[in-house]
GUKEBA-624811 format. One record per residue (C-alpha): residue in three letters; x, y, z. Coordinates in Angstrom, 1 decimal, always signed. Layout:
node aa:ALA&xx:X&yy:Y&zz:Z
...
This chain:
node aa:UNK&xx:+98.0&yy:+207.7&zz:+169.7
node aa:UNK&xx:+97.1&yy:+205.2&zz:+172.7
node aa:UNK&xx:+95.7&yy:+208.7&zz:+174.6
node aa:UNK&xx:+92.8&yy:+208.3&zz:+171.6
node aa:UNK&xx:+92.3&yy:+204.8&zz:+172.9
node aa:UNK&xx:+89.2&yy:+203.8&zz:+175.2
node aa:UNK&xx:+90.6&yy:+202.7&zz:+178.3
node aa:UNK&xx:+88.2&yy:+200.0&zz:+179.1
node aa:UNK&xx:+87.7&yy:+198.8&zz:+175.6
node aa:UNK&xx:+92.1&yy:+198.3&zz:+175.9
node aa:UNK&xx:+91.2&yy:+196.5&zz:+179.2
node aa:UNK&xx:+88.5&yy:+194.2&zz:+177.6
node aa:UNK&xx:+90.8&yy:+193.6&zz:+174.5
node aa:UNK&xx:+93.8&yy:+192.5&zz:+176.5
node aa:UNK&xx:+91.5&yy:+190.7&zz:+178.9
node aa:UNK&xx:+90.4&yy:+188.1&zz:+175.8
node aa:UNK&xx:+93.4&yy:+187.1&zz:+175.3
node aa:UNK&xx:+95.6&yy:+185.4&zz:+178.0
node aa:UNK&xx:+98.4&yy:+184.9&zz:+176.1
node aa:UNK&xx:+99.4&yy:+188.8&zz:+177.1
node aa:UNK&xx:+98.3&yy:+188.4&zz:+181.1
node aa:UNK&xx:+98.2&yy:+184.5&zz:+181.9
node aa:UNK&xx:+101.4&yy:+183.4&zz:+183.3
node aa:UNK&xx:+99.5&yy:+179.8&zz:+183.0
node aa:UNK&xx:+98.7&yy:+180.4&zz:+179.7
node aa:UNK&xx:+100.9&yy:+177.8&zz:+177.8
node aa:UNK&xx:+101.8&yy:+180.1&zz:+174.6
node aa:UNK&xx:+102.4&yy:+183.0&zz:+177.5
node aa:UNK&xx:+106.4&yy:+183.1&zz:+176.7
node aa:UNK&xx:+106.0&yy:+182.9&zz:+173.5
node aa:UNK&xx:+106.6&yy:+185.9&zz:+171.4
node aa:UNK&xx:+105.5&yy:+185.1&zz:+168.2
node aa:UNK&xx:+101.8&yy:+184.2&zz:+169.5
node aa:UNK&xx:+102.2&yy:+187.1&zz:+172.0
node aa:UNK&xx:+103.2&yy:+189.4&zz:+168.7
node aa:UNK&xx:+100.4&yy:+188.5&zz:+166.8
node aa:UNK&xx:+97.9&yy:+189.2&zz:+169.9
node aa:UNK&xx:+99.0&yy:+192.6&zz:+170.6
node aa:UNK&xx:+98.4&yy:+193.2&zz:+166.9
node aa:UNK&xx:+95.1&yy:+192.3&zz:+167.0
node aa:UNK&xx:+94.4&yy:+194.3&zz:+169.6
node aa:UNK&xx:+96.1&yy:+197.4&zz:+167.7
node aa:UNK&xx:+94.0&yy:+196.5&zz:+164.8
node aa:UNK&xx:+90.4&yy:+196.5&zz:+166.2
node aa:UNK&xx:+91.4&yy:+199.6&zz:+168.3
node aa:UNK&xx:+92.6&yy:+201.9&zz:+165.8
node aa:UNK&xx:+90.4&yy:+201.7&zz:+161.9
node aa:UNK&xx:+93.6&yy:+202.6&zz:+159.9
node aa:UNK&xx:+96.1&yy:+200.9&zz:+162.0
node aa:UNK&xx:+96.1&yy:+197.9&zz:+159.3
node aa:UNK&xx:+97.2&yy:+200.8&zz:+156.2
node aa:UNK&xx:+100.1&yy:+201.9&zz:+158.3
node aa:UNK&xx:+104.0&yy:+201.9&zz:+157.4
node aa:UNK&xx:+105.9&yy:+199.1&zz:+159.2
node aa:UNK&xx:+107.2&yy:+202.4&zz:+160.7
node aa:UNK&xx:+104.6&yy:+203.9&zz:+162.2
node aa:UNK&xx:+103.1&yy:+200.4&zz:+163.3
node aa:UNK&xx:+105.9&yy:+199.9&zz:+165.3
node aa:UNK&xx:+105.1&yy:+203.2&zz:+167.4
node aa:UNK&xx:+101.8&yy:+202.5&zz:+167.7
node aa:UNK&xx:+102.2&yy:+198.7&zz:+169.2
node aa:UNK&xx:+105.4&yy:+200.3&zz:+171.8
node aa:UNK&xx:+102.5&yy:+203.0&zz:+172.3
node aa:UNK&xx:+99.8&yy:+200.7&zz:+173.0
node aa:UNK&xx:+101.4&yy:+198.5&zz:+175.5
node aa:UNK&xx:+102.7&yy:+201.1&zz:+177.1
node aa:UNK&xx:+99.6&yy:+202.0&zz:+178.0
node aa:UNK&xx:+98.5&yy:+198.8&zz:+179.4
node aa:UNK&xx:+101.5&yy:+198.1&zz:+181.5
node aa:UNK&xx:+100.8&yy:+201.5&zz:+182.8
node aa:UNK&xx:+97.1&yy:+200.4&zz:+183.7
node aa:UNK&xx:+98.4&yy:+197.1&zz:+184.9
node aa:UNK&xx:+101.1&yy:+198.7&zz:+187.4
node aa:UNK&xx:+98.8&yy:+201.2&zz:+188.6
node aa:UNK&xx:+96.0&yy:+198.3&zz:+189.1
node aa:UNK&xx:+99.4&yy:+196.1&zz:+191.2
node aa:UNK&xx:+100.2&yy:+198.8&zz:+193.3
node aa:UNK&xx:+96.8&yy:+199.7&zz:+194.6
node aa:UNK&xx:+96.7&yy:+196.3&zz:+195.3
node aa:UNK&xx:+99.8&yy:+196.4&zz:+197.0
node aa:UNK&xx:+98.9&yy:+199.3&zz:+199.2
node aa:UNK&xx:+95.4&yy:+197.6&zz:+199.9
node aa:UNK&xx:+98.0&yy:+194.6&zz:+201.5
node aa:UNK&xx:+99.9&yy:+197.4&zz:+203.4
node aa:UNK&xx:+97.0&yy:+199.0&zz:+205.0
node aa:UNK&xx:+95.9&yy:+195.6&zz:+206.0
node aa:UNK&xx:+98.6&yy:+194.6&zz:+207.5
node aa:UNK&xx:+99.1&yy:+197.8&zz:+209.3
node aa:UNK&xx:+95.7&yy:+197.1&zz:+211.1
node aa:UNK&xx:+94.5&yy:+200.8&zz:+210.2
node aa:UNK&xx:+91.0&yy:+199.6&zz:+209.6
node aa:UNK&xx:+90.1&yy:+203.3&zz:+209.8
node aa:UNK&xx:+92.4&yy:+204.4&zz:+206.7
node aa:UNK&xx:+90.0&yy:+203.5&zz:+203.8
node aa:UNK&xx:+92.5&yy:+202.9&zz:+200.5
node aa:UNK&xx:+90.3&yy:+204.2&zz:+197.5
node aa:UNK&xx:+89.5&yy:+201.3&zz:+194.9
node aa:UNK&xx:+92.1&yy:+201.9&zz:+191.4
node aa:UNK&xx:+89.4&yy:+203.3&zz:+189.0
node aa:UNK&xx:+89.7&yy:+200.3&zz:+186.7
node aa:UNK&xx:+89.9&yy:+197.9&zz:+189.1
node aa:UNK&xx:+86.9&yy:+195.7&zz:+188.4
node aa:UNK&xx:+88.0&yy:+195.5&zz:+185.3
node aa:UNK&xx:+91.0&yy:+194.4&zz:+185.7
node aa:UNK&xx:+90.1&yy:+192.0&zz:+188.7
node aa:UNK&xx:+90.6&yy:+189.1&zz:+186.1
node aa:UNK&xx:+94.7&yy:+189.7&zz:+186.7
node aa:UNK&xx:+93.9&yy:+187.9&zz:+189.6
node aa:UNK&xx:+94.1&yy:+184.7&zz:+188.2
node aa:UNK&xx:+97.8&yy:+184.9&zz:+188.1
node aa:UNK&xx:+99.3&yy:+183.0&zz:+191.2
node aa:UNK&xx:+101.3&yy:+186.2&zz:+192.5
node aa:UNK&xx:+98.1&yy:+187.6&zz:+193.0
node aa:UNK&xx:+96.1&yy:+185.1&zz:+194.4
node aa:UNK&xx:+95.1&yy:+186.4&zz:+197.9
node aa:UNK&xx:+95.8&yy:+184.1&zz:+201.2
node aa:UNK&xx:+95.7&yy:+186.0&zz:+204.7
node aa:UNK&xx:+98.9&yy:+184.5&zz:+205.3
node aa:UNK&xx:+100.9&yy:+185.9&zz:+202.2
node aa:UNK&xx:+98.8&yy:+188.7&zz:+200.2
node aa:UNK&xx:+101.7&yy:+191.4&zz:+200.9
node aa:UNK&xx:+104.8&yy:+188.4&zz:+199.5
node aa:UNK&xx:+102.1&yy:+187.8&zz:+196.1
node aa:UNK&xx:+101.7&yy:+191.3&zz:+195.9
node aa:UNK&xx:+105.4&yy:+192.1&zz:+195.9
node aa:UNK&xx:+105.9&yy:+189.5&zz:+193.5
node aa:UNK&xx:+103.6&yy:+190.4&zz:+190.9
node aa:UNK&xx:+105.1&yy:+193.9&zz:+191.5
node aa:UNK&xx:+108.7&yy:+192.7&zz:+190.2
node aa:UNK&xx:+108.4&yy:+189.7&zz:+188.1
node aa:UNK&xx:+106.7&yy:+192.8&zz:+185.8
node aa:UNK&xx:+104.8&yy:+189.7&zz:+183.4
node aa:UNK&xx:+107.7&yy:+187.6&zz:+184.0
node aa:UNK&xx:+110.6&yy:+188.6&zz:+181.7
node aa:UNK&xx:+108.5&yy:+191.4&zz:+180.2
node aa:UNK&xx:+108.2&yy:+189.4&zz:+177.3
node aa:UNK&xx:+106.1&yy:+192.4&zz:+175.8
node aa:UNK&xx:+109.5&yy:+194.4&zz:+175.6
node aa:UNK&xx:+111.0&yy:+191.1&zz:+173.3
node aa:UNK&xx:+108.3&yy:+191.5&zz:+170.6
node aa:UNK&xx:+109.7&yy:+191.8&zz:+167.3
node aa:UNK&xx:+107.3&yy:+193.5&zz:+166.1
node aa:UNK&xx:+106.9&yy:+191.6&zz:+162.5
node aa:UNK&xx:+103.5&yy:+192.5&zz:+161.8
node aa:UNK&xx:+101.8&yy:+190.1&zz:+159.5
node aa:UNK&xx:+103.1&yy:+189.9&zz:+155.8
node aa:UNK&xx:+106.4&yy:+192.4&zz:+156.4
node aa:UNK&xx:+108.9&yy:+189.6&zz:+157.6
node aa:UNK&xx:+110.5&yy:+189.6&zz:+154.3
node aa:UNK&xx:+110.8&yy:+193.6&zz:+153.4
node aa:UNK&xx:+112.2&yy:+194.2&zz:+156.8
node aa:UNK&xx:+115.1&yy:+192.2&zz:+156.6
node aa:UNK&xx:+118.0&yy:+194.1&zz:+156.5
node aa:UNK&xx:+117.0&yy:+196.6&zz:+159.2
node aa:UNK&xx:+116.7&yy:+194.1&zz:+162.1
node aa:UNK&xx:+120.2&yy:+194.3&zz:+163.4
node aa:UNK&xx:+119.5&yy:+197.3&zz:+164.3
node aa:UNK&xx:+116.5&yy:+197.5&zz:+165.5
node aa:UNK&xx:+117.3&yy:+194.2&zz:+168.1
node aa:UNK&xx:+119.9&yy:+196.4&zz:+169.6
node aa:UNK&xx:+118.2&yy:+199.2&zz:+170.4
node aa:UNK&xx:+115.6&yy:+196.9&zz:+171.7
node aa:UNK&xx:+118.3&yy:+196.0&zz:+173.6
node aa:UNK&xx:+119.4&yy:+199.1&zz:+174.7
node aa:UNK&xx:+115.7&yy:+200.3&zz:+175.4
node aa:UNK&xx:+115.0&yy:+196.8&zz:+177.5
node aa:UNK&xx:+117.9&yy:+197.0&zz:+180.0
node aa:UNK&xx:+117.1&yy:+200.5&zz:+180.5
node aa:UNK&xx:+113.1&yy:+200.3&zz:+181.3
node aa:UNK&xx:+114.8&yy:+197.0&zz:+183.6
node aa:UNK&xx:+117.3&yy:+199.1&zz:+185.1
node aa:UNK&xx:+114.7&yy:+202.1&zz:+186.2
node aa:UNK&xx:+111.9&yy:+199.9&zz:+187.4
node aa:UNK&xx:+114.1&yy:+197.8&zz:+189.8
node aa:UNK&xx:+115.7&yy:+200.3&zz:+191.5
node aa:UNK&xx:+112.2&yy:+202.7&zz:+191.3
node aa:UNK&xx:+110.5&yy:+199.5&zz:+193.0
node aa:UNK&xx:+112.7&yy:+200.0&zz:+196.3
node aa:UNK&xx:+111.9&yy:+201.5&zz:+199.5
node aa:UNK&xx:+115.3&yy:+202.2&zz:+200.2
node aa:UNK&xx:+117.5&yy:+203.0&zz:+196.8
node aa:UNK&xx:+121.2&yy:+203.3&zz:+197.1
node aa:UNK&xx:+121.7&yy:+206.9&zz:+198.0
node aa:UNK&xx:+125.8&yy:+206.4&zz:+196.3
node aa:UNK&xx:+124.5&yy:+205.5&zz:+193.1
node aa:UNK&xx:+125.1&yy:+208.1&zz:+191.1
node aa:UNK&xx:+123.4&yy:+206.6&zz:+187.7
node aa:UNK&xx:+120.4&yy:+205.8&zz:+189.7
node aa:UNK&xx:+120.1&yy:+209.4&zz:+191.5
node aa:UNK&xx:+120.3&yy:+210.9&zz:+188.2
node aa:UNK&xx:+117.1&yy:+208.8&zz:+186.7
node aa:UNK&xx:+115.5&yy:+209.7&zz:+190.2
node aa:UNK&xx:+116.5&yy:+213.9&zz:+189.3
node aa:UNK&xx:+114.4&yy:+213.2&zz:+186.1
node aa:UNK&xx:+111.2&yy:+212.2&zz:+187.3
node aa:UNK&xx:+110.0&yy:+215.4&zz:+188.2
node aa:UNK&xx:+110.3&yy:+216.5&zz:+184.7
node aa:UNK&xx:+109.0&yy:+213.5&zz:+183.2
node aa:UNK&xx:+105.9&yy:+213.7&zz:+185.3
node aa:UNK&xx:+105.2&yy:+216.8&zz:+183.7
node aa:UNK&xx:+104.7&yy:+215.4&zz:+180.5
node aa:UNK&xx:+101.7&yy:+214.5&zz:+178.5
node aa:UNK&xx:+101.6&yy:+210.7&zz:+177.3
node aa:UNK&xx:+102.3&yy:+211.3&zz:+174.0
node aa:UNK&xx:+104.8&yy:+213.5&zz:+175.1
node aa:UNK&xx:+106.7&yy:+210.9&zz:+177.3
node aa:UNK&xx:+106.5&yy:+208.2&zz:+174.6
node aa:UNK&xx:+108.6&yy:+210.9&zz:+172.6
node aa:UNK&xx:+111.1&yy:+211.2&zz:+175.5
node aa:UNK&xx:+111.5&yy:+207.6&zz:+175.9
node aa:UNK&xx:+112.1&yy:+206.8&zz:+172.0
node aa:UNK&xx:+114.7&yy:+209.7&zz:+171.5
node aa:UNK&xx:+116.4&yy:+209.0&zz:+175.0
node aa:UNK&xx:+116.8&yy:+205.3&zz:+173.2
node aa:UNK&xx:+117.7&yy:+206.3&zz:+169.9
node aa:UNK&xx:+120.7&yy:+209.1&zz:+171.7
node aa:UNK&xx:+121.7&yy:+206.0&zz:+173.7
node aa:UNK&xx:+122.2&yy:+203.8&zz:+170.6
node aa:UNK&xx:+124.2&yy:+206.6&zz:+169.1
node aa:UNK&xx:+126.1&yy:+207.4&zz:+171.4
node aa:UNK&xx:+127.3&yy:+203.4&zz:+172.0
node aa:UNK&xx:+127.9&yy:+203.3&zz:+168.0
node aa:UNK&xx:+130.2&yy:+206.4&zz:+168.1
node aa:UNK&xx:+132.3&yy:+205.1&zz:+171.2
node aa:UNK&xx:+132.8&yy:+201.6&zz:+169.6
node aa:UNK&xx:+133.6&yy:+203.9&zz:+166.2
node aa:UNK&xx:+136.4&yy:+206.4&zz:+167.9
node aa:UNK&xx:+137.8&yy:+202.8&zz:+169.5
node aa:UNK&xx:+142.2&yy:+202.5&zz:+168.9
């Protein structure tokens, strides 16, 4: 799905609305406004997205912001190395500009990445963890416009694999964002003996990893709490 979306039309879509990028955006934590802005977005990028099942826009929204985070992270960490090289004086190591990175220069706005020659490499580093804050993307709801009454009774559920696929995404990133990962944990060397595999995969591919490695999770928490004394 998102691999069938133009890259720099994403970029400009996301880019018109600050409620998605703007930490000083003053409806930034809000989900509801963020919600309806990502699907927007979905709705101008893909023709059909609006005659969709609640179902399939769901994937489509998770797929589509996956995408941009990805863009986002990969635009952060360029930056991130540009700070590095600079501050390791090696003038004569020339760090190759992120292919999008004009585009997305408007990220700059943010505070955390507001260059000063006495903390670029702290504001870098910050942008690089605080991951849009709270990720307040991975709260969205997801009640596209006119289904909050037919979805009712499926919520529950849905909030707690949310749940499940939020602490998970938190949980790799944090300990991925290291330079020096805890070599004893066990949990986090076995996420780390994955990656090789996962790289492998194509995008759509990985979105279907990441949804079944969720869904497996859920079930397997429902069946321990169900075999309980």
């Amino acid at each position: 799905m998102a691999n069938n979306v133009d890259t720099e039309l994403l970029i400009s879509e996301v880019e018109k609305r600050g409620v998605i990028w703007d930490t000083s955006n003053e409806y930034y934590k809000d989900k509801n406004k963020k919600n309806a802005a990502w699907d927007e977005i979905c709705s101008g990028l893909l023709k059909n997205y609006k005659s969709e099942s609640q179902t399939q826009k769901k994937l489509i929204l998770q797929d589509i912001i996956s995408k941009w985070r990805s863009i986002r992270d990969n635009y952060v960490r360029s930056l991130k190395k540009q700070a590095e090289n600079c501050k390791s004086c090696s003038g004569a190591k020339k760090i190759k500009l992120y292919i999008y990175g004009k585009q997305l220069s408007f990220l700059k706005k943010n505070k955390e990445l507001q260059h000063t020659d006495s903390s670029l490499e702290d504001n870098i580093q910050k942008m690089v963890q605080y991951k849009e804050i709270n990720e307040t993307e991975e709260d969205i709801e997801l009640n596209v416009h006119g289904t909050s009454t037919s979805t009712g009774s499926v919520m529950p559920t849905k909030r707690k694999r949310s749940d499940i696929e939020r602490s998970l995404m938190d949980f790799m990133y944090v300990n991925m964002t290291r330079k020096n990962p805890v070599e004893e944990d066990e949990d986090l060397a076995f996420f780390y003996s994955l990656l090789p595999s996962v790289k492998t995969l194509t995008a759509d591919q990985k979105f279907t990893f990441r949804l079944q490695t969720m869904q497996f999770l859920q079930n397997l928490k429902n069946s321990t709490c169900h075999t309980g004394p």
